[in-house]
Steps between C-alpha positions, in 0.01 A plus 500: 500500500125599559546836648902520496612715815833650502537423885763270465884412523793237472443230752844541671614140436206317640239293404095514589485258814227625665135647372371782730088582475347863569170652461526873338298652732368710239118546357566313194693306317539800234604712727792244627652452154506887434747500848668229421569619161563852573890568529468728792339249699803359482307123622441205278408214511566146273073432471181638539193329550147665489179431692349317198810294434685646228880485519726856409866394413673772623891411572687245330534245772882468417537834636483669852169676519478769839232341693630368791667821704707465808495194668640144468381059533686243665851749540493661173397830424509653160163312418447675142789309362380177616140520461178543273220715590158441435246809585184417515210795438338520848425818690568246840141551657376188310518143417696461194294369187511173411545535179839702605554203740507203174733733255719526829534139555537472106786783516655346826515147300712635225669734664664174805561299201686687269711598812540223684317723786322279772170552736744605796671791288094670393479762797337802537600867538425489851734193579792684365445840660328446865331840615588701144277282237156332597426376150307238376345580837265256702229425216749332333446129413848324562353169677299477111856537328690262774193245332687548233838461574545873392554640870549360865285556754346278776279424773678273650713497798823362638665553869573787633785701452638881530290664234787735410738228399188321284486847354850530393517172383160499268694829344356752676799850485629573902337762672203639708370234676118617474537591117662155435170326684279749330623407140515140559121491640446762171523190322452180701262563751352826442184455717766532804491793706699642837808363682745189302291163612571165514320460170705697325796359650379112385422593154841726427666174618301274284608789230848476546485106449305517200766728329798389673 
């Protein structure tokens, strides 16, 4: 390991399935690693990724890392034992670097394959904890990594239908109706504002058939 944390546990029987993405939220990337290092932080997380690129290896990815808190995606809960986290160094009042952006997509490539992990199971912080977590936060580029095949997201549409039940079915954990529409616009339409529209409606749909 780069910068081995001792943040970490047994994985309780499970297997990584899902990969969950966070900014840090902190000034710098130094200052990240020192929490996520520091044992009475008692947070980890599985990867690190600067501003200019570089890559900190900081839990084995075989183990369960403390990244994800309370919440859950598509009915399960526990989301440390089933997941990697990747932090990327971002104080989340800017774009993040592109540099940052090509050793993610580098990371994210190895990362699916050695796990058998697909574009539907990459999610952010936000996704799995609606109104707690707002991380990677609207400056995020998930349309570039859907390009990819690394991530979904779309613009397109399909018919109408109850938003909450597109919701549930994309993954999304049961619960407060505006955090749920908050945390899915978070990610896929973050220019949205006010009230649940049609729009948002028509895409969640078009959502739910993509990863159906």
């Amino acid at each position: 390991m780069t910068h081995p944390s001792p943040n970490h546990g047994d994985r309780r029987g499970q297997r990584p399935s899902l990969i969950v993405l966070h900014f840090t939220k902190m000034i710098d990337a130094a200052s990240a690693r020192a929490r996520l290092c520091d044992p009475a932080a008692e947070v980890s997380a599985h990867w690190l990724i600067d501003e200019d690129g570089s890559i900190d290896a900081l839990v084995p990815e075989d183990r369960r890392a403390w990244h994800a808190g309370a919440g859950s995606w598509r009915g399960q809960d526990d989301v440390n034992s089933r997941s990697i986290g990747i932090e990327l160094a971002n104080p989340g009042d800017r774009p993040f670097a592109a540099p940052q952006m090509a050793a993610l997509r580098d990371l994210l490539r190895g990362i699916m394959a050695r796990w058998q992990i697909g574009p539907d199971a990459v999610i952010a912080h936000s996704d799995l904890a609606p109104g707690r977590k707002d991380d990677p936060g609207p400056r995020f580029d998930w349309e570039g990594l859907a390009r990819e095949g690394l991530a979904v997201f779309t613009r397109r549409t399909a018919a109408d239908a109850p938003l909450a039940q597109s919701l549930t079915a994309i993954g999304y954990p049961e619960g407060d109706a505006d955090a749920r529409l908050a945390a899915f616009r978070l990610r896929h339409r973050p220019w949205a504002r006010g009230p649940e529209t049609g729009a948002d409606r028509a895409v969640a749909a078009a959502l739910r058939d993509l990863t159906a």
